[in-house]
Phi, psi and omega in degrees: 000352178309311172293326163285348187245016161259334203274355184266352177280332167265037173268163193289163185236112182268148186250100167263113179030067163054035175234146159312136185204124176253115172309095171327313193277319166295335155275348170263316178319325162332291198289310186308275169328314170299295166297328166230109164303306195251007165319101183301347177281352171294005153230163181357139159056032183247172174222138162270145181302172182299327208252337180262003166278322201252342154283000157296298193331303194310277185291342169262000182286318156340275198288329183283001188261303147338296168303347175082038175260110214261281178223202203219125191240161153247157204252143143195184200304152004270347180323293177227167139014130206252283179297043198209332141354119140167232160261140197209132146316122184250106172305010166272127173276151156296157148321088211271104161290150188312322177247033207261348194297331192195076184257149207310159175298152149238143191235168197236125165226138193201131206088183127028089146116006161310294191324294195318309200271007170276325204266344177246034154079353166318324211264188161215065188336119183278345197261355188230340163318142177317320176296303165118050194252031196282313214281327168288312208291310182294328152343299222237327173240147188252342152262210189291150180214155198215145167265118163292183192273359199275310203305318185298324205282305158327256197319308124019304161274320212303283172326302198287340196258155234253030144289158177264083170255157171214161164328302189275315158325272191306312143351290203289338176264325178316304174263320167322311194287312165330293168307318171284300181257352171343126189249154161259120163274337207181164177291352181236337174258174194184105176267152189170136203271159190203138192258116187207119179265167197091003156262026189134194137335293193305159166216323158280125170220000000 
């Protein structure tokens, strides 16, 4: 990792009133090329999978924290430049908000005990829901799969906060990581960390 955290120090650095700002999307494409040299989402109009988007996440989240970058802001006119718009690694720590310090479990519920808690306004039908998430869902599981309101509510905020999130995109890592890094705790549950920016502090959940 050595040879990766020099090629990310000899990335351009934009200087705002005497503070550092490292371009985000030029660090994971960094990271993304170093790590799958050969990788088919390395050319134009390719996609990477659920488990090598989030060990890009990982590691560059990793090395730039190392590097003294803290959190990730976006920038935009008159600050900086209209073609320079965007997300940028900050040596500025985030703000915690009081209630992001213990923020409630989210939970995945798939199997044994839908019906019931659909009937009783918990659930949210990931295949009938309004995001239009039938087709990812269907992808990644052959039964029925389900969102508490909390999951929904994630994403929701997720979307809306000034990451480049879409609906599906988070789905589609949501239930990948399951599937991939997924742990079975019990016959109905199955833990696994999932990386989703733009809520807050927290970043693994």
């Amino acid at each position: 990792m050595k040879d990766l955290k020099t090629r990310l120090a000899a990335l351009p650095v934009q200087m705002i009133d005497g503070k550092g700002y490292l371009s985000y999307q030029a660090v994971t494409d960094t990271v993304a090329a170093f790590l799958f040299p050969n990788g088919r989402f390395s050319q134009p109009g390719s996609q990477m999978d659920a488990a090598a988007y989030q060990t890009v996440l990982q590691t560059a989240d990793a090395l730039c924290r190392e590097m003294g970058y803290l959190s990730v802001v976006k920038l935009t006119p008159p600050t900086i430049p209209f073609a320079d718009m965007g997300l940028y690694w900050s040596a500025q720590p985030e703000t915690i908000a009081q209630e992001e310090l213990d923020p409630e479990p989210v939970f995945i519920h798939a199997g044994p005990g839908r019906v019931e808690m659909l009937e009783e306004g918990q659930l949210v039908e990931a295949r009938l829901n309004q995001l239009g998430l039938d087709e990812v869902t269907r992808q990644h599981f052959k039964i029925p799969v389900t969102a508490s309101d909390s999951v929904v509510d994630l994403m929701q905020r997720a979307v809306a906060s000034a990451w480049p999130n879409d609906f599906k995109g988070l789905w589609t890592d949501i239930l990948g990581m399951c599937v991939v890094t997924g742990k079975d705790i019990s016959p109905t549950e199955r833990q696994f960390s999932v990386i989703i920016r733009g809520v807050g502090q927290q970043r693994y959940w």
